[in-house]
C-alpha positions as CSV (number, residue, x, y, z in Angstrom):
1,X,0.0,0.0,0.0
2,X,3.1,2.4,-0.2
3,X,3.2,2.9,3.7
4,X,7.1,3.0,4.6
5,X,6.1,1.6,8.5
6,X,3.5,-0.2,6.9
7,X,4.4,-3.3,9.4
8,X,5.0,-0.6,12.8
9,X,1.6,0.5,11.4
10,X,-0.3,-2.8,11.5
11,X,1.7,-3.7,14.9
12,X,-0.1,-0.4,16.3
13,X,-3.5,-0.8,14.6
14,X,-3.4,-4.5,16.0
15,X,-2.8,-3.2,19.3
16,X,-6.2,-0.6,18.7
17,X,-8.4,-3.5,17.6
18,X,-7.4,-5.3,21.0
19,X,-7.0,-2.8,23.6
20,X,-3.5,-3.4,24.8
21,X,0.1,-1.9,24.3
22,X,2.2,-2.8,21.2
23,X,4.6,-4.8,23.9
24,X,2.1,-7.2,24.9
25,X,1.5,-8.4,21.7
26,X,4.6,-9.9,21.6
27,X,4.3,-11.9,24.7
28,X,0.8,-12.8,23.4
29,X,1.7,-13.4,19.9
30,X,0.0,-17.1,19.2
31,X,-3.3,-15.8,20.6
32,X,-6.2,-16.2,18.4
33,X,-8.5,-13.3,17.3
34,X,-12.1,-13.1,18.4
35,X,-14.3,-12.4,14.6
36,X,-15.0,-8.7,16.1
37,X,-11.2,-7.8,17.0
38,X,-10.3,-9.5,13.2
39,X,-13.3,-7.1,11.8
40,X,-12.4,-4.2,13.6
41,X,-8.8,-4.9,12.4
42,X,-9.0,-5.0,9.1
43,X,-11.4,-1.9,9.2
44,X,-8.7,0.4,10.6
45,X,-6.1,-1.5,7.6
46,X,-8.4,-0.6,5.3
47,X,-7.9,3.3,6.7
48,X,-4.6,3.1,6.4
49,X,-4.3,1.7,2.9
50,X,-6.0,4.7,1.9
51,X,-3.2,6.8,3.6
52,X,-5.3,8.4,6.5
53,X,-2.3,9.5,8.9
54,X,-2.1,6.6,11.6
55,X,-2.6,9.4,14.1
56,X,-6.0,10.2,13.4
57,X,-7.2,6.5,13.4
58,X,-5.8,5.4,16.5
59,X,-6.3,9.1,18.0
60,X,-3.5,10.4,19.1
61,X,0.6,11.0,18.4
62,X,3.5,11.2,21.0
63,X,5.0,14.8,21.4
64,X,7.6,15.8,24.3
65,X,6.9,12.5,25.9
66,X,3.2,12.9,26.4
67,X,0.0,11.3,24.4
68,X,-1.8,14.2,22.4
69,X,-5.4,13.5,21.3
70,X,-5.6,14.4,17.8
71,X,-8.1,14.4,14.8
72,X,-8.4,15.4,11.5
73,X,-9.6,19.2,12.9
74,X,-5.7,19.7,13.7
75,X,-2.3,18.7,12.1
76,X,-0.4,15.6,13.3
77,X,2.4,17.0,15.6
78,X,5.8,16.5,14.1
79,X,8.6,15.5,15.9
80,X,10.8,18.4,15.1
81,X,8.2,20.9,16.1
82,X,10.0,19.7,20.0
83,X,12.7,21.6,19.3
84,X,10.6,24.8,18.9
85,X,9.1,23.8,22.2
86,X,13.0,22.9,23.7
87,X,14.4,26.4,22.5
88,X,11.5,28.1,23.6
89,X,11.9,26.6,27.0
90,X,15.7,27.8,27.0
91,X,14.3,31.2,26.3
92,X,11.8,31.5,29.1
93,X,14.4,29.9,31.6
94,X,17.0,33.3,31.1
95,X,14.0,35.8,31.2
96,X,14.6,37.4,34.7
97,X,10.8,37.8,35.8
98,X,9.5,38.6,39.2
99,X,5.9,37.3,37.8
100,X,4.7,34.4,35.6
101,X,5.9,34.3,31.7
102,X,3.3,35.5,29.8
103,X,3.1,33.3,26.1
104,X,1.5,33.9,23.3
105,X,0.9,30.7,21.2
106,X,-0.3,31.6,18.2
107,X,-2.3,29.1,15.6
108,X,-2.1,26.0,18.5
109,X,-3.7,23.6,16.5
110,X,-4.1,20.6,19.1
111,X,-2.1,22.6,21.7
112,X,1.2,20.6,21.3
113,X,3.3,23.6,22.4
114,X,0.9,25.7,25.1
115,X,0.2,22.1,26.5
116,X,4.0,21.4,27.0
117,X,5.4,24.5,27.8
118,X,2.8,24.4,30.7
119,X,4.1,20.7,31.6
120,X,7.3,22.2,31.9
121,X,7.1,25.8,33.8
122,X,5.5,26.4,36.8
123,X,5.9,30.0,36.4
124,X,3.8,30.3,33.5
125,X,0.8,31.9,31.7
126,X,-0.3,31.0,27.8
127,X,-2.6,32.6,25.5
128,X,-3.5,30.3,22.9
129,X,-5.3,31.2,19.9
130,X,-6.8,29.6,16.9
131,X,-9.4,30.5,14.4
132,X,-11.0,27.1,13.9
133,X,-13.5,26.0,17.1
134,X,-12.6,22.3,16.7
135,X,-8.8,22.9,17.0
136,X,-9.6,24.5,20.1
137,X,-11.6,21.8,21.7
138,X,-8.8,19.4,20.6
139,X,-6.1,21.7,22.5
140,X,-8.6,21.5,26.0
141,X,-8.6,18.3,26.2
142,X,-5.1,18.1,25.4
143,X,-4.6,20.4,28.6
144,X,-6.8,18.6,30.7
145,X,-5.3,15.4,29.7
146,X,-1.8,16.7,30.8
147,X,-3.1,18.4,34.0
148,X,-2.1,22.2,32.3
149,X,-5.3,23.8,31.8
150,X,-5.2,26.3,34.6
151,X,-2.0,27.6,33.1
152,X,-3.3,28.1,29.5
153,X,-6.1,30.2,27.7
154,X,-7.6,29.0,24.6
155,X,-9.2,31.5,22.7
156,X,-10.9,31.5,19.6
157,X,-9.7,34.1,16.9
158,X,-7.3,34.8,14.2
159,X,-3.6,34.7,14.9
160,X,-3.1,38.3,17.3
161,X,-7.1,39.2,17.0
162,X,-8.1,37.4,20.4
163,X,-5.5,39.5,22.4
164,X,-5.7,43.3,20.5
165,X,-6.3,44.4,24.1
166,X,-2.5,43.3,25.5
167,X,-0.6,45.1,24.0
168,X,3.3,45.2,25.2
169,X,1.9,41.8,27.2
170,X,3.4,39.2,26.3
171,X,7.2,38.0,26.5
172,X,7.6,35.7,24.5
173,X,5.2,34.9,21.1
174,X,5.7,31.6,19.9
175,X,4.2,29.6,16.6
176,X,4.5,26.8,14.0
177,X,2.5,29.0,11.3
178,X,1.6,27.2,8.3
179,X,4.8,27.4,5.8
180,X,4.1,25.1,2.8
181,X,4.2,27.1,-0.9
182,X,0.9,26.5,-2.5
183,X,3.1,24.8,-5.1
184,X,4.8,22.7,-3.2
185,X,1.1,20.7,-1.5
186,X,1.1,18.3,-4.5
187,X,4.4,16.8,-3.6
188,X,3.6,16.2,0.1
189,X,3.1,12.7,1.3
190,X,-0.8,11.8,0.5
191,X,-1.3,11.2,4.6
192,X,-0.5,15.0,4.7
193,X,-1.9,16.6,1.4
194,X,-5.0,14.5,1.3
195,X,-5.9,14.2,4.9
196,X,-4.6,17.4,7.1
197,X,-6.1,20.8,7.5
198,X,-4.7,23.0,4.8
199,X,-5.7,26.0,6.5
200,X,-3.1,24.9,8.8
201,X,-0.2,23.7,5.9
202,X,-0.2,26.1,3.3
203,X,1.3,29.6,3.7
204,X,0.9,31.2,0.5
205,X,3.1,30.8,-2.8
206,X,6.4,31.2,-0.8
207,X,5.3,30.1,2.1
208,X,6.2,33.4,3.8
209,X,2.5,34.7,4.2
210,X,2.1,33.9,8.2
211,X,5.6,35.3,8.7
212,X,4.7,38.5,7.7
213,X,1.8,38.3,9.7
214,X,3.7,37.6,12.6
215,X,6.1,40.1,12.4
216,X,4.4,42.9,11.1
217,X,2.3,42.6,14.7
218,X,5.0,41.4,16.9
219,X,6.2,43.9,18.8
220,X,3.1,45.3,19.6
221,X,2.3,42.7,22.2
222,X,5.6,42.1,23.6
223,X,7.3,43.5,26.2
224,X,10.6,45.6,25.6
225,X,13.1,43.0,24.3
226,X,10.5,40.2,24.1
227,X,10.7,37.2,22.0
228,X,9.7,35.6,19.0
229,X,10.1,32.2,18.4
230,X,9.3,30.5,15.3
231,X,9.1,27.0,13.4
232,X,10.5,27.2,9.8
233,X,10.8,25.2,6.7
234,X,14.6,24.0,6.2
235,X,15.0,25.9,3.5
236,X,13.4,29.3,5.1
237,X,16.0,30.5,7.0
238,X,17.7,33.2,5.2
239,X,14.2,34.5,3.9
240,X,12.4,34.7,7.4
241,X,15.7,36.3,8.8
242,X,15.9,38.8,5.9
243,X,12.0,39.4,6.9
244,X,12.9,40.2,10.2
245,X,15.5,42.6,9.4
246,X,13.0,44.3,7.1
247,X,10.7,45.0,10.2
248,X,13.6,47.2,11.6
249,X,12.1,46.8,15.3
250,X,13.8,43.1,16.4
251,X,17.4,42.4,16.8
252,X,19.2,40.3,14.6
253,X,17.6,37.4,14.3
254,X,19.1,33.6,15.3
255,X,18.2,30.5,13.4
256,X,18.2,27.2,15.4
257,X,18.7,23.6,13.9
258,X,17.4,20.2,14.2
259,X,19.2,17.1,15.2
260,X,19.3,16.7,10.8
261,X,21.8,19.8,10.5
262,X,18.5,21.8,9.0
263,X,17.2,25.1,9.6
264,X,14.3,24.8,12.1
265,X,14.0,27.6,14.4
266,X,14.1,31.2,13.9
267,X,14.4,33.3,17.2
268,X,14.4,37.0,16.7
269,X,14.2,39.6,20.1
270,X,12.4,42.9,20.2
271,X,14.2,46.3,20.7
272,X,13.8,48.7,23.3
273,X,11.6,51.7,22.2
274,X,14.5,53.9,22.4
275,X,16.5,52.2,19.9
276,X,13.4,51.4,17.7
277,X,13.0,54.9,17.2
278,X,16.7,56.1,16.6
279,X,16.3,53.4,13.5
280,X,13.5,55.0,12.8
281,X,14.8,58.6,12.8
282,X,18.0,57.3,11.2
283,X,15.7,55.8,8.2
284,X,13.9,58.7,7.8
285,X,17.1,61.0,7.8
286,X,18.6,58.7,5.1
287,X,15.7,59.4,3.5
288,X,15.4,62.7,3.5
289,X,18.8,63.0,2.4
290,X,18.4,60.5,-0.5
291,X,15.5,62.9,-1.9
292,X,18.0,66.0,-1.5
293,X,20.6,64.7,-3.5
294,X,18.7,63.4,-6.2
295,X,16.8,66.9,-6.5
296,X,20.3,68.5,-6.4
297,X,22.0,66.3,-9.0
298,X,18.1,66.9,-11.2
């Protein structure tokens, strides 16, 4: 059926039909199947051979050690989306606060970040925002599952619409915005092009759409010198940076790799408002002068 893990898969699907852990079928491995576990079985085969992600069949996917619930409302979380969550924890640990970090989570999807962040930090406070309902219900869940709820938000909205009221709030905003170019959706595995939210995949034709989004907002909800933290393609990097620069209001920004020596994360910081408006002065000096020169050499 052109599944790579197609025998992992049937292991785990096996495991479903019965009700027991992948291990214990090996200690039970002669046991014969009752006609309603072999019907059941080959129901949830039948799924997979058509390529629906094994995640929304049996319901849920690992991520930073803990069981998500997940459905077809929300993407599969991807193992190197940890490393967003693992950087962004290194962030929040050297922010010198005498009061709980306050993160904005932007596009949460089944909460895979807000949810593990939380896990992680006691200190801690997360906005979490999503414009579609059913994402959101899949994130509570997710936070009541893992005992976080009390720590997170979940608000229904797009991207920084939820939160227009907190402005210079938050101090750290963190997301995994949808990056795929529209041209690129027909080359995706059919488990992700077929079966996954596209609202959630597809960030315009180079991908860049959400960025722009992101940081043309940013620093009005973060604190002097907040953070952004961000998921990337692998081959974004240089184009996200060059973004930021654009923006003129964030430091230089960093780009973080994956344990595959590929660009992952991109981590830009915000400028104080003193030096955002020197740039800005500075600019608009250049400017000036640009227009004088040309008007003197006319």
């Amino acid at each position: 059926m052109g599944v790579e893990s197609a025998r992992l898969d049937a292991e785990l699907l096996l495991s479903k039909a019965l009700g027991c852990t992948k291990e214990r079928l090996y200690l039970d491995y002669e046991m014969a199947l009752e006609t309603a576990v072999k019907d059941l079985y080959f129901s949830l085969l039948q799924r997979r051979a058509r390529r629906e992600p094994l995640a929304y069949i049996t319901g849920e996917r690992e991520f930073w050690s803990l069981r998500f619930h997940v459905t077809p409302e929300v993407l599969v979380p991807r193992p190197e989306t940890e490393l967003l969550v693992e950087v962004t924890l290194e962030l929040a640990k050297g922010l010198e606060k005498n009061h709980p970090i306050k993160i904005l989570d932007l596009g949460t999807g089944s909460g895979a970040i807000a949810v593990s962040l939380a896990k992680e930090l006691d200190d801690i406070e997360v906005w979490a925002t999503d414009l579609s309902a059913p994402a959101l219900e899949v994130a509570r869940s997710n936070a009541l599952r893992h005992g976080g709820s009390e720590k997170i938000h979940f608000i229904e909205g797009d991207m920084f619409c939820p939160v227009r009221g907190q402005r210079g709030f938050f101090d750290i905003v963190v997301s995994n915005p949808p990056y795929v170019r529209q041209s690129e959706l027909q080359n995706l595995a059919p488990e992700v092009r077929t079966w996954e939210p596209k609202l959630a995949l597809v960030g315009g034709s180079d991908g860049l759409d959400f960025y722009r989004r992101i940081m043309e907002e940013a620093d009005l909800y973060l604190t002097d010198r907040g953070i952004v933290a961000l998921e990337i393609g692998a081959d974004m990097g240089s184009d996200v940076c060059r973004l930021i620069a654009n923006v003129d209001r964030f430091s230089p920004a960093s780009v973080y790799q994956d344990y595959a020596g590929r660009d992952r994360i991109v981590v830009a910081r915000k400028l104080p408002f003193d030096t955002i408006n020197q740039r800005q002065i500075s600019k608009l000096r250049s400017v000036i002068r640009d227009s004088e020169q040309s008007e003197d050499n006319g």
